[in-house]
C-alpha positions as CSV (number, residue, x, y, z in Angstrom):
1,X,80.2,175.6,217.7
2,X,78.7,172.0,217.2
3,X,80.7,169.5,215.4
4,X,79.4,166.6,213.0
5,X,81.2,163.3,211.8
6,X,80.4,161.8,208.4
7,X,80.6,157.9,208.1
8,X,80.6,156.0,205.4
9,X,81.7,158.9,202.5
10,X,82.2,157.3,199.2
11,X,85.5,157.7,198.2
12,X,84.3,159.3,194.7
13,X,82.6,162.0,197.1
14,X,85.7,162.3,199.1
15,X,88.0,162.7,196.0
16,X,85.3,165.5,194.5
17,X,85.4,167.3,197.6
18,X,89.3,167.6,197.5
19,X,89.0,168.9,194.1
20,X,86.7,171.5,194.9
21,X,88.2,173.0,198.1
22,X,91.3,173.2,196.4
23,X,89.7,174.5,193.3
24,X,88.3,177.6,195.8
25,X,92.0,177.6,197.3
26,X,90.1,176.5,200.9
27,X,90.3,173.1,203.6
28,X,87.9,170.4,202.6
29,X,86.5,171.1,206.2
30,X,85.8,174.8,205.1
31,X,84.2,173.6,201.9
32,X,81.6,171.4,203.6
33,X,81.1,173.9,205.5
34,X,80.2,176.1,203.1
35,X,78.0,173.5,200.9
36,X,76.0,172.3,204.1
37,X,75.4,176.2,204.6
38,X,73.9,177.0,201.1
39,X,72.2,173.9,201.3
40,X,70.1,175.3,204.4
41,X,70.0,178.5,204.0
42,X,66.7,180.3,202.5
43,X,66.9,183.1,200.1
44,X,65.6,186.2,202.0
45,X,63.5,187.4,199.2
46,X,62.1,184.9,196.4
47,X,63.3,187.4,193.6
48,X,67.1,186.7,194.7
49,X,66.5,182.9,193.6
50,X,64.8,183.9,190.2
51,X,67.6,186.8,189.3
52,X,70.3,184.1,189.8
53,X,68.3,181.7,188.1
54,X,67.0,183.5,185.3
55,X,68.6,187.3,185.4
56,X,69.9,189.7,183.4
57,X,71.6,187.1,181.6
58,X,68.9,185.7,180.6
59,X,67.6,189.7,179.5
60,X,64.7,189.5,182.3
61,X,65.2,192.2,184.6
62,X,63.4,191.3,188.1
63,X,62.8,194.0,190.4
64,X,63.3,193.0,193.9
65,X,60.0,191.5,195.6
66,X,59.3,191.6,199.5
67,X,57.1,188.8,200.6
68,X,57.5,189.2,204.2
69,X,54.5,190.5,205.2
């Protein structure tokens, strides 16, 4: 596994990040973890990022799309 040092943090950003690991009951180290993650990742199929965004909750009702060809 590669590692990665952040310089620099703003102690605000710090402070937030604390909050939010322990809100999730995690280590800070687990929550960057898991925001750097989402923030690379790419939805598999387009229609994942419009149900989420606008879903059932919304009362649209995507059906799953495959744009992969």
């Amino acid at each position: 596994m590669a590692n990665i040092s952040v310089r620099n943090l703003d102690a605000k950003i710090y402070t937030q990040l604390q909050l939010r690991a322990s809100k999730h009951g995690i280590s800070m180290e687990e929550e960057v973890r898991q925001i750097i993650s989402q923030a690379v990742s790419t939805p598999e199929r387009i229609s994942e990022v419009f149900q989420q965004y606008f879903g059932k909750k919304n009362g649209i009702d995507l059906a799953p799309m495959d744009f992969s060809e």
